[in-house]
C-alpha positions as CSV (number, residue, x, y, z in Angstrom):
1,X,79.4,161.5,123.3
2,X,81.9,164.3,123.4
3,X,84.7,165.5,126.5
4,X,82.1,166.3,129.7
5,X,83.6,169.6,130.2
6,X,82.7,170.5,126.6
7,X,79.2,169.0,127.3
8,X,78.7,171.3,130.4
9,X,80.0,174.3,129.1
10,X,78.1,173.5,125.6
11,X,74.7,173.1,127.5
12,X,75.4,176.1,129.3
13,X,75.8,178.5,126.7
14,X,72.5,177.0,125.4
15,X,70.9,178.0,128.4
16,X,72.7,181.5,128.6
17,X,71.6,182.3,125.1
18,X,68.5,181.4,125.5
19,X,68.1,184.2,128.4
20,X,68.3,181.9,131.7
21,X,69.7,182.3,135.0
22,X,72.5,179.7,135.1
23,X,75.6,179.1,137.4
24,X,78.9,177.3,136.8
25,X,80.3,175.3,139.6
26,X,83.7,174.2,139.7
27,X,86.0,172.0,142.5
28,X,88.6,173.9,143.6
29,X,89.6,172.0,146.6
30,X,89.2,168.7,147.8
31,X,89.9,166.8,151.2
32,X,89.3,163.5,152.1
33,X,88.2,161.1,149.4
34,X,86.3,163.0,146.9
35,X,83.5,161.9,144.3
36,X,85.0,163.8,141.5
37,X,88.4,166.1,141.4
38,X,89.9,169.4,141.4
39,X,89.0,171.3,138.3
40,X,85.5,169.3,137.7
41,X,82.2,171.6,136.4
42,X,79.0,171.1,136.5
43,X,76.1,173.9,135.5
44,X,72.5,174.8,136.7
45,X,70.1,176.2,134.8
46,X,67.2,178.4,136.6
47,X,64.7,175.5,135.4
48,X,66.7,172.9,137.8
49,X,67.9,171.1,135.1
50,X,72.1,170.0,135.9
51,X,74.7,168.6,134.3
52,X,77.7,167.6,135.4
53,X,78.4,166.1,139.0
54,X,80.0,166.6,141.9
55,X,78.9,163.6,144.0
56,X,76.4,161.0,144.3
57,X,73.8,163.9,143.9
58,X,72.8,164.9,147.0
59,X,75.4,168.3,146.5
60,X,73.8,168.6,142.8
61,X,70.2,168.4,145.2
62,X,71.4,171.3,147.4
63,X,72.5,173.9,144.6
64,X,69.1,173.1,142.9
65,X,67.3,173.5,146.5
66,X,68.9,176.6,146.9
67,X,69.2,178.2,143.5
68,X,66.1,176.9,141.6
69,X,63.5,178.9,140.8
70,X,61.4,175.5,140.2
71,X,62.2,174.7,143.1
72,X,60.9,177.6,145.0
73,X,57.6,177.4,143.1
74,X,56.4,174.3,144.6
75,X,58.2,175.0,148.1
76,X,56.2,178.6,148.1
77,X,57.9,182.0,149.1
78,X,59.5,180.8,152.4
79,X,62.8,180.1,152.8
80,X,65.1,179.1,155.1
81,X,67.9,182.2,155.9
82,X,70.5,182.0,152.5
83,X,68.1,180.8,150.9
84,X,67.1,181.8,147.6
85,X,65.7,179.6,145.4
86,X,66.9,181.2,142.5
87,X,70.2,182.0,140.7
88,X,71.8,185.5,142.0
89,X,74.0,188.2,139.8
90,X,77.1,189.1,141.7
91,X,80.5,188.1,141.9
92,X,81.2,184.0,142.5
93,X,81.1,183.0,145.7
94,X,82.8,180.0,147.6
95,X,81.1,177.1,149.7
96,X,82.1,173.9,151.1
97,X,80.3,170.4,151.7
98,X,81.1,167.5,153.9
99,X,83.3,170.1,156.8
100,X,81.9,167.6,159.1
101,X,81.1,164.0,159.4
102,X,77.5,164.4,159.7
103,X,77.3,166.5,156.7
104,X,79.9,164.0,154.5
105,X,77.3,161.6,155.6
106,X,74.0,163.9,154.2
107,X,75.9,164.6,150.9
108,X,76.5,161.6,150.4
109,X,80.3,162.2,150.3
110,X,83.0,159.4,151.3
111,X,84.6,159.1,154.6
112,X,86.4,162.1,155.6
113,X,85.4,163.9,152.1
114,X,85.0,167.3,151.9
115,X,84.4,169.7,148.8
116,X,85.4,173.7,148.2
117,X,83.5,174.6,145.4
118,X,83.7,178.0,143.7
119,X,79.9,179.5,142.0
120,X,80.4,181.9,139.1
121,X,76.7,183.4,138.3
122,X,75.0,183.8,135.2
123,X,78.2,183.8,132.9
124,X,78.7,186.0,130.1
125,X,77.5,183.9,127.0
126,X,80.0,185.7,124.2
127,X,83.1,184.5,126.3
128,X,81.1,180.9,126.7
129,X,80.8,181.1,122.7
130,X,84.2,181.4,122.5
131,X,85.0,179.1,124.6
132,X,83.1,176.0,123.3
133,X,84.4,177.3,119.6
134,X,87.9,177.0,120.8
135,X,87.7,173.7,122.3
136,X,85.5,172.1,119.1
137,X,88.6,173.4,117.0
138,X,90.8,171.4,119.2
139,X,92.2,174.1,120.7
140,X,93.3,174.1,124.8
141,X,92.1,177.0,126.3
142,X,93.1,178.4,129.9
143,X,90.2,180.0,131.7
144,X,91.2,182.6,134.5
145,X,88.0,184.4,136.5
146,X,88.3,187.1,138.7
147,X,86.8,185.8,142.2
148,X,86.1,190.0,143.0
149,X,84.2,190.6,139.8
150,X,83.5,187.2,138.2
151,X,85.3,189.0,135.2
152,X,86.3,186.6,132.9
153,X,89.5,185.8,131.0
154,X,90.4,183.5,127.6
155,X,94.3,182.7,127.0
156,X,95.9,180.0,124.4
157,X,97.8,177.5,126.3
158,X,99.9,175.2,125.2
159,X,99.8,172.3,127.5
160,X,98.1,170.7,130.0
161,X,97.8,172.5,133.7
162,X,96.6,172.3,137.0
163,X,93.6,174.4,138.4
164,X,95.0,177.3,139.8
165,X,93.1,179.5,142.9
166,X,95.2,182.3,143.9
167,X,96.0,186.4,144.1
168,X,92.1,186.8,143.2
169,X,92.2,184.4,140.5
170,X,90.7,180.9,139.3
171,X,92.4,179.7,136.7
172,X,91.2,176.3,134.7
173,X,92.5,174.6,131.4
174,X,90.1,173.3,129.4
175,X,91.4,170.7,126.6
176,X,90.1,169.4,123.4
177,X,88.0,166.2,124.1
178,X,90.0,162.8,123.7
179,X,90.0,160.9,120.5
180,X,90.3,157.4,118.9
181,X,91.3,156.3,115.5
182,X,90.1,153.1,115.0
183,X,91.6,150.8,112.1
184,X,89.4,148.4,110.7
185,X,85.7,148.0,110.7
186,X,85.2,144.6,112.4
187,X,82.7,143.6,114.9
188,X,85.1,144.0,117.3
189,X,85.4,147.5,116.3
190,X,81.7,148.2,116.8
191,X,82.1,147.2,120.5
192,X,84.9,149.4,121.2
193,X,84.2,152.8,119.1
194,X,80.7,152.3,121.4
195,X,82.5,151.9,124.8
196,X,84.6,154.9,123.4
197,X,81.8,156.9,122.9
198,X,80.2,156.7,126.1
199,X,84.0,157.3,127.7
200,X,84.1,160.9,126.1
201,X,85.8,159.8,123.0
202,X,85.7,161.3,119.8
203,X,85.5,158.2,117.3
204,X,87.0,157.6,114.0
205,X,87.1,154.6,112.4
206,X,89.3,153.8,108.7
207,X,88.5,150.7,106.8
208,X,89.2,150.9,102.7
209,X,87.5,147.5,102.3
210,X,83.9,148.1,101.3
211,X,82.9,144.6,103.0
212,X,83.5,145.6,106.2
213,X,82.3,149.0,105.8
214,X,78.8,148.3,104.4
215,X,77.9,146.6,107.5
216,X,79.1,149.3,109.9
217,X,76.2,150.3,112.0
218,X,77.5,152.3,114.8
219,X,75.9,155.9,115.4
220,X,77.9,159.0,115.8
221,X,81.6,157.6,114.7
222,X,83.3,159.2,111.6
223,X,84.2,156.4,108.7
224,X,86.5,156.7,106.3
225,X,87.5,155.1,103.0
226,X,91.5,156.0,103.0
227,X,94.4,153.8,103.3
228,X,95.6,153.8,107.4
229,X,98.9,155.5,106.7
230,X,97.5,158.2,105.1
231,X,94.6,158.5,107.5
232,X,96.7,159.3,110.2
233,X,99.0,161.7,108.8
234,X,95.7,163.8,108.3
235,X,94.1,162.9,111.7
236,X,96.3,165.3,113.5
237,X,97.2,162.8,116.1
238,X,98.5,164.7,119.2
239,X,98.7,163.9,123.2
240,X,94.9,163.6,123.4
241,X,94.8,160.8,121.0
242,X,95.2,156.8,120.5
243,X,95.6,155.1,117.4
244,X,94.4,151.0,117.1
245,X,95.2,148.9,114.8
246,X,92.4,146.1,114.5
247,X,92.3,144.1,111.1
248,X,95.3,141.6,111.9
249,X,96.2,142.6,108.0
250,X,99.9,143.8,108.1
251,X,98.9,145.8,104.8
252,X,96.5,147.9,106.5
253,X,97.9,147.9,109.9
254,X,101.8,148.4,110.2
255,X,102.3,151.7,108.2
256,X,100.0,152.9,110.0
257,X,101.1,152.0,113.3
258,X,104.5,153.4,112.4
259,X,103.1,156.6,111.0
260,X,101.5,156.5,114.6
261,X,104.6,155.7,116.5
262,X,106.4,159.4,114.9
263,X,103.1,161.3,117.1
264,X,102.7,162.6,120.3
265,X,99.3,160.0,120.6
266,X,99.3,158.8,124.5
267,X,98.5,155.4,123.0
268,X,99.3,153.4,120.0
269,X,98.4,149.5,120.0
270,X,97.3,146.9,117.7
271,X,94.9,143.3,118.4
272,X,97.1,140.0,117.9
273,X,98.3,137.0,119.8
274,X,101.9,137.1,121.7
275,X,103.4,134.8,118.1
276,X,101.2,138.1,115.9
277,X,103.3,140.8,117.9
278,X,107.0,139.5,117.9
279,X,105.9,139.3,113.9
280,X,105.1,142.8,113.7
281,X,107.9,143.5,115.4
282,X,109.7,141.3,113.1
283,X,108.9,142.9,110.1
284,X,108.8,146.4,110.9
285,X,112.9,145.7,112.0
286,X,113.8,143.9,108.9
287,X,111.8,146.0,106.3
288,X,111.3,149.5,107.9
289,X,114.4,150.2,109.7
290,X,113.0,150.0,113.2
291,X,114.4,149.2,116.1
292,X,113.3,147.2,119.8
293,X,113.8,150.7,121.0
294,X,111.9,152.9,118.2
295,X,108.9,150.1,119.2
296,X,109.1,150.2,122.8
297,X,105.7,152.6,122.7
298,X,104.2,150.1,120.5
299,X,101.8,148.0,122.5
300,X,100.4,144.3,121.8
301,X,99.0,142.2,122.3
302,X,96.8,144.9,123.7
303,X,94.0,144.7,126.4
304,X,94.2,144.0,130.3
305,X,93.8,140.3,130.9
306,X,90.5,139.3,132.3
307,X,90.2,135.8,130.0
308,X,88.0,137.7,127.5
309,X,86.8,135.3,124.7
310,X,84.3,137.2,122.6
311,X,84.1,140.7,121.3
312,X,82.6,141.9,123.1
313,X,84.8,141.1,126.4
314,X,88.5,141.5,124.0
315,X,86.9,145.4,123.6
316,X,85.9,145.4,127.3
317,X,89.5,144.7,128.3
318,X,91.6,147.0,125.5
319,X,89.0,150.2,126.2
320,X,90.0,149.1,130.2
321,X,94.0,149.6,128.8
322,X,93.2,152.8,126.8
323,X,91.7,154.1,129.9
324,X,94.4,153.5,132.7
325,X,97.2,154.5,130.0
326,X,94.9,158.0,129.9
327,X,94.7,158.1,133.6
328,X,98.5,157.3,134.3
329,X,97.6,154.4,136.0
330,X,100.7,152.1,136.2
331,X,100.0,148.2,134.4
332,X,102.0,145.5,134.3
333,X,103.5,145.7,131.3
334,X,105.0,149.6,132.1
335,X,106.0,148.1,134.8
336,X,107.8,145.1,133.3
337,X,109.3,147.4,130.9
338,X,111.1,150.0,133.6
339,X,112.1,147.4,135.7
340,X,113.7,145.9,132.8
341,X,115.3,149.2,131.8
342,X,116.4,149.5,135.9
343,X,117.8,146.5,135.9
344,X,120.1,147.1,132.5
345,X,121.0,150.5,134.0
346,X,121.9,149.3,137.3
347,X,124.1,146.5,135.7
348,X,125.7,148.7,133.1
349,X,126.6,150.8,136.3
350,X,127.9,147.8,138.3
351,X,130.1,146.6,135.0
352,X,133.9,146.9,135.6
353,X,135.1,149.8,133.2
354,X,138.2,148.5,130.4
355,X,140.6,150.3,129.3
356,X,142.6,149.8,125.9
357,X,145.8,150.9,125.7
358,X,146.8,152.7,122.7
C-alpha cells in the first residue's frame, strides 16, 4: 500500500483521464478536535465512488449527496437549494462542517470539531500526471492553486512544509511515500513489512541467505539478494526512511546499521535483548571507531513494551515505535535520553570553573 496522498491523487487522475467529473477536497482549517488534519485530501469521482477521508463518513456522505451524479439519479431531478447532485466547473470553493454543535453531532465530528475545507473542480489531468510522476520518483513537490481561478501551480521543494492558505493562494507539499528497509527475511519480518504495508510504507526487505529467502511469501515488498551494507548505500535512505536490522547476525546487521547511522533516515534500529545491544555497541566502539555519541540515534532493543512474546506481537510493538518516532510522538527512551543530556548540561554549568596558572 503506497503514501494515501499518492493513492488519492493516483486514483484521481485515473478518473480525470478517463473523462469524469471529479473534485479534490483538501482540510485547510481545523477547530476543535478534528478526524483528520490540515493538509489531508480526499477525491470524488462523478460515479460517487471516494477515497480519502475527512471524518467518520458522514462529510464524505454529504459531498457525494451533493455532487453525485449517482446520486441524483435515484433521488430524481429535485433538489434541495445548492444542490446539485453533480460536480460543477468553476473556480474552488470553500465550505465548513460541524460550525455548530448540532451539526458536529450530524457529521459525525468530535466535540467542538469543526472543518474548512477547500473544493477544487474537475482538475486539470496533465498537471495531476505530473504530479503523481514526481512523487513516484521520490520527489517532494509543493502544490500552490489559485482560489480565483483554480489555476494550478508545480514547484520543487526541498523540505517538508505546512499547508499554506493565503494572498489568493493554497499552497500544499506533497512528499514521497515513507519507506522501510527491512534486514533479514525472518518470520518476524513477514509480520512487520505486512503491518508496514497497510501503514503507507513502501517495503524492502535484504536477506543474502537463500534459506530464509525461499520461504518469503509476503506480497508487494521488494527482496533483495545483496549484502546489508551495500543495500543501503543504494537505497537512497533519506528523512522519509527507517532502516531495521532483524537477523541478530552481527555479519549482516552492524555495517549496515552504521552505513545507516551516516543518513538522514528518521529511524534506525535493530531486534535484540538489553545484554544483544550493549554488544553491538561494544563492538561497533572497539572495531569501527564509534563512539556512545555517534550511537546515540541507534535504537535497541527496539519496540514499545507491551510484554510481546511471539512474532507476531514483537512486530506489533516495533511497527508501534516506527510510528510514534514518524509522528514526533515523544517515548520513553527520548525522553530518558534528554533528560540525561539536561542533567550533564546543567551540572557541567553548576561545576566550579579551575584555573591553572601558568
Amino acid at each position: 500500500m503506497e503514501n494515501l496522498d499518492v493513492t488519492v491523487l493516483r486514483t484521481l487522475l485515473g478518473w480525470r483521464n478517463e473523462g469524469r467529473r471529479a473534485l479534490l477536497r483538501t482540510v485547510v482549517r481545523t477547530w476543535g478536535s478534528s478526524p483528520r488534519p490540515v493538509g489531508s485530501v480526499m477525491a470524488l469521482c462523478e460515479t460517487g465512488a471516494v477515497v480519502g477521508s475527512v471524518s467518520g463518513g458522514c462529510i464524505e456522505d454529504d459531498l457525494i449527496y451533493r455532487y453525485s451524479r449517482a446520486h441524483g439519479a435515484v433521488q430524481g431531478s429535485t433538489a434541495p437549494p445548492g444542490i446539485t447532485h453533480e460536480i460543477p466547473t468553476g473556480p474552488p470553493e470553500r465550505v465548513k462542517y460541524g460550525v455548530s454543535a448540532d451539526e458536529a453531532h450530524r457529521f459525525g465530528l468530535p466535540c467542538g470539531g469543526t472543518l474548512e475545507l477547500v473544493l477544487e473542480f474537475n482538475p486539470d489531468a496533465t498537471s495531476l500526471d505530473e504530479l503523481v510522476r514526481t512523487l513516484t520518483a521520490g520527489h517532494l513537490v509543493e502544490r500552490r492553486t489559485e482560489l480565483a481561478t483554480g489555476r494550478v501551480e508545480l514547484r520543487a521543494a526541498a523540505t517538508p512544509a505546512a499547508l499554506a492558505d493565503e494572498n489568493g493562494w493554497l499552497s500544499n507539499t506533497f512528499g514521497p511515500e515513507y519507506r522501510m528497509l527491512l534486514i533479514g527475511a525472518g518470520q518476524l519480518t513477514e509480520y512487520l513489512a505486512t503491518m508496514a504495508l497497510f501503514n503507507g510504507f513502501a517495503v524492502t526487505v535484504c536477506d543474502p541467505r537463500e534459506e530464509y529467502r525461499s520461504a518469503w511469501a509476503v506480497p508487494g515488498v521488494t527482496l533483495v539478494t545483496e549484502m546489508p551494507d551495500d543495500v543501503v548505500r543504494e537505497f537512497r535512505v533519506d528523512r522519509r526512511s527507517c532502516v531495521i536490522a532483524l537477523t541478530h547476525d552481527p555479519k549482516l546487521d552492524d555495517l549496515a546499521l552504521l552505513e545507516a547511522l551516516e543518513t538522514e533516515a528518521f529511524y534506525v534500529g535493530a531486534i535484540g535483548s538489553r545484554r544483544n545491544n550493549e554488544a553491538r555497541h561494544a563492538r561497533m566502539i572497539e572495531h569501527f571507531d564509534q563512539t556512545e555519541e555517534s550511537l546515540a540515534r541507534l535504537r535497541g532493543p527496539i519496540g514499545i513494551y507491551i510484554g510481546s512474546k511471539t512474532p507476531a506481537e514483537i512486530a506489533v510493538s516495533v511497527m508501534a515505535e516506527v510510528l510514534a518516532v514518524k509522528n514526533g510522538v515523544p517515548l520513553p527512551r527520548d525522553m530518558e535520553v534528554a533528560n540525561a543530556k539536561n542533567t550533564l548540561s546543567a551540572a557541567e554549568a553548576s561545576a566550579p570553573t579551575c584555573f591553572v596558572s601558568p
